[in-house]
C-alpha positions as CSV (number, residue, x, y, z in Angstrom):
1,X,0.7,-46.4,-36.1
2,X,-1.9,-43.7,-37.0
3,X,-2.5,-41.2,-33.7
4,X,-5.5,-42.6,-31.6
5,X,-7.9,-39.9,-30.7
6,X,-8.4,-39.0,-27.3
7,X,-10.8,-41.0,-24.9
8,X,-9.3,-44.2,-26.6
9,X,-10.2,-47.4,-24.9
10,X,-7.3,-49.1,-24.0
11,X,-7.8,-52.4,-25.1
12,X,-7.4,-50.9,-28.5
13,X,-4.4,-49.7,-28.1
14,X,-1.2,-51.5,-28.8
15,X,0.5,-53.6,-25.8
16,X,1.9,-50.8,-23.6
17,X,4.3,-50.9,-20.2
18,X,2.0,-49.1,-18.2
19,X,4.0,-46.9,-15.3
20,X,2.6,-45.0,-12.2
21,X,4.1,-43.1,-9.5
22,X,6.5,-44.2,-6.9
23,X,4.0,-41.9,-4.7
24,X,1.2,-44.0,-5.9
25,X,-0.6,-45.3,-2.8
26,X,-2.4,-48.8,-2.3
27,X,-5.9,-47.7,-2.3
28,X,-5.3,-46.8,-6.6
29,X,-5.2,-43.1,-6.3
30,X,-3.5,-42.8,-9.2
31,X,-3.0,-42.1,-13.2
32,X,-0.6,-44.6,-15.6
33,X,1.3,-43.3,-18.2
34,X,2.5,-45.5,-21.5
35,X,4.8,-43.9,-24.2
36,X,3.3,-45.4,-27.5
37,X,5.3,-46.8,-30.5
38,X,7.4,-45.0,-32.8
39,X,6.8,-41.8,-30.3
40,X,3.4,-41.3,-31.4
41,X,2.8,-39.5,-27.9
42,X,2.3,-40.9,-23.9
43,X,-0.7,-42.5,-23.2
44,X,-3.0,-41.3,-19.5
45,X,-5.4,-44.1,-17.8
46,X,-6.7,-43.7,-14.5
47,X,-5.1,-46.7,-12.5
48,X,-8.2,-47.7,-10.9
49,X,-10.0,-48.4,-14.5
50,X,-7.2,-49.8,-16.8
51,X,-9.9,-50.8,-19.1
52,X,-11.4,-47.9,-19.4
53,X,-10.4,-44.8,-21.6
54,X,-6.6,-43.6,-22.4
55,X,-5.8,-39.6,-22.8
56,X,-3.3,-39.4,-25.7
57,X,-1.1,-36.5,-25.6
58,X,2.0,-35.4,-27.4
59,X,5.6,-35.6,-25.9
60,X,5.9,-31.5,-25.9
61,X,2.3,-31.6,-23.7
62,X,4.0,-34.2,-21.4
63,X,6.9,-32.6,-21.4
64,X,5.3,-29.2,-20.6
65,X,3.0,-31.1,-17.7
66,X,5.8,-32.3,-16.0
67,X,8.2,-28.9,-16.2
68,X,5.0,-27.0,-14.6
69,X,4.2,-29.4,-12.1
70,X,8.1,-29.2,-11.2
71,X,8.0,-25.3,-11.1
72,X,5.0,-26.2,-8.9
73,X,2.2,-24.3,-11.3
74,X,-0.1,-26.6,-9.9
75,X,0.7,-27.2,-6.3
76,X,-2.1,-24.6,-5.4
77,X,-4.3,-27.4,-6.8
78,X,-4.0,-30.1,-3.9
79,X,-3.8,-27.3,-1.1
């Protein structure tokens, strides 16, 4: 699969298992990640448009997201 460029929509993208957040909450505040085949990177859509545009990044920039957000480098971001 050649890498999709960023701002994808997602219907044309391959079939994907979308996943979201156990702390996900019912009113859709929420992003969905996909890992897309052959580990051509994760795939971001906001939950509330899963139509809309996907985010494509590598597995090092998802990797890196998560380690900082687990170091909390970002909790100064939700207060």
């Amino acid at each position: 699969m050649q890498q999709p460029r960023n701002g994808v929509p997602t219907a044309q993208l391959p079939p994907l298992t979308w996943l979201k957040s156990r702390r996900s909450n019912p009113s859709g505040n929420c992003v969905e990640l996909a890992e897309l085949p052959g580990g051509a990177g994760i795939a971001v859509r906001n939950s509330r448009y899963p139509d809309g545009p996907a985010l494509i990044y590598t597995i090092d920039e998802i990797a890196a997201f998560v380690l900082g957000a687990r170091d909390g480098d970002f909790d100064h971001l939700i207060g």
